[in-house]
C-alpha positions as CSV (number, residue, x, y, z in Angstrom):
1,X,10.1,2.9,-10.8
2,X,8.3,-0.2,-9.4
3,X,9.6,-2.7,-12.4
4,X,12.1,-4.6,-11.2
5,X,10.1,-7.3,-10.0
6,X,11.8,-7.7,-6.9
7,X,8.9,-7.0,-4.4
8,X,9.3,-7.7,-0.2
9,X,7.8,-6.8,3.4
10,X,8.9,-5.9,6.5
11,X,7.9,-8.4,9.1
12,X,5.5,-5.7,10.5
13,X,3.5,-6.0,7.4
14,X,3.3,-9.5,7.1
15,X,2.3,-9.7,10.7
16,X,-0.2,-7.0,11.0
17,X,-1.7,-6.3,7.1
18,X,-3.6,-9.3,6.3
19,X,-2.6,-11.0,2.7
20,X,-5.6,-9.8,0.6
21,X,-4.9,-6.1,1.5
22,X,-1.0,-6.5,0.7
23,X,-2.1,-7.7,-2.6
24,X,-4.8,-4.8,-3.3
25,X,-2.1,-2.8,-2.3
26,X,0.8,-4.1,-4.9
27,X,-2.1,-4.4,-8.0
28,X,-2.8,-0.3,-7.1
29,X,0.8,0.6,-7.9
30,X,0.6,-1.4,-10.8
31,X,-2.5,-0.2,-12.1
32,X,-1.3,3.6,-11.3
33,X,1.7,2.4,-13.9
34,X,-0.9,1.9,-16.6
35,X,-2.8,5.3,-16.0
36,X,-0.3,7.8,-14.6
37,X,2.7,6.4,-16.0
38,X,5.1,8.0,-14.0
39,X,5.8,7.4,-10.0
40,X,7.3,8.3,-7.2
41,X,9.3,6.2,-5.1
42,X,7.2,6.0,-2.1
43,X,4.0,5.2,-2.8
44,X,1.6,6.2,0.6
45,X,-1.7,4.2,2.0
46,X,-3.5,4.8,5.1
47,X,-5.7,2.3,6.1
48,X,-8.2,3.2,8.7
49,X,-11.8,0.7,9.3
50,X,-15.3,1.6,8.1
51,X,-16.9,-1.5,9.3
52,X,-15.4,-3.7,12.0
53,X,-17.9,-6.2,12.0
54,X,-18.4,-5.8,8.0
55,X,-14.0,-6.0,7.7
56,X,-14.3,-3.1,5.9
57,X,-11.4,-1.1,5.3
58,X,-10.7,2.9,3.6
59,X,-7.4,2.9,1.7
60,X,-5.8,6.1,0.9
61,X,-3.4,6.1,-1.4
62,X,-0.9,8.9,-2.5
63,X,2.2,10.1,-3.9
64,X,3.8,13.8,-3.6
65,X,5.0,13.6,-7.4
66,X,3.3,14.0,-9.7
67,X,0.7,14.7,-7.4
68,X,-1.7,11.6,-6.6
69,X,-4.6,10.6,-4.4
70,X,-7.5,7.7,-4.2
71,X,-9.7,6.9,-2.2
72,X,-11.4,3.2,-1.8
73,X,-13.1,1.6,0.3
74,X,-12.9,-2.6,0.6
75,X,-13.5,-5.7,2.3
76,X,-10.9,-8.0,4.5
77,X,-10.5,-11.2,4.6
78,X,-9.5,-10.7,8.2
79,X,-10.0,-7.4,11.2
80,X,-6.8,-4.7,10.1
81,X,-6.2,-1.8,12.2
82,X,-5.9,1.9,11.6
83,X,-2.4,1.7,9.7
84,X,-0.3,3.7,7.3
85,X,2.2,2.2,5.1
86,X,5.1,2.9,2.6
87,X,5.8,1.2,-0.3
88,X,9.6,2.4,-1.4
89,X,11.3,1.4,-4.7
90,X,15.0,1.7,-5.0
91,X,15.2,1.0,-8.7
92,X,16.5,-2.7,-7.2
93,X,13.6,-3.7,-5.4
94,X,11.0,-2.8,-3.9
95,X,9.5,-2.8,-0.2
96,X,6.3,-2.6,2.0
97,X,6.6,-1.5,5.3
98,X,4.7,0.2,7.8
99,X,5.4,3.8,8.5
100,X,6.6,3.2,11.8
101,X,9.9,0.8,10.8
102,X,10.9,3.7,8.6
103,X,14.2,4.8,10.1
């Protein structure tokens, strides 16, 4: 899971999740890779803001199997709202998207 190299977005995310934060996101999969070693396919973050004048964002990330959560807490280069977002692989690619384009 997640090595294909074939990464995208929706349009959602690239419109509403600011660069930085999409990135953080794609190196915490990675890095799970290293430690956990085995994923599931959809990879979960809620973003919700700490500090609106600090840009100061909570990511939660999880995964159902094996079981998996984090917590962290970062800056922004720009304001991001209260968001959650998928991150599916497909063993072809893989895609960000906000949980609200999932259909």
């Amino acid at each position: 899971m997640f090595d294909n190299g074939s990464r995208y977005i929706t349009r959602g995310v690239g419109n509403r999740i600011p660069l930085d934060i999409q990135i953080f996101i794609w190196q915490l999969i990675e890095d799970l890779k290293d430690t956990v070693g085995e994923l599931d396919y959809l990879q979960v973050f809620d973003i919700s803001i700490v500090d609106e004048i600090e840009k100061t964002v909570r990511i939660i990330h999880s995964q159902e199997v094996p079981k998996y959560k984090k917590i962290w807490i970062v800056k922004s280069s720009e304001p991001c709202d209260n968001e959650k977002i998928f991150v599916i692989d497909d063993d072809t690619h893989s895609t960000m998207l906000l949980a609200e384009e999932y259909w």
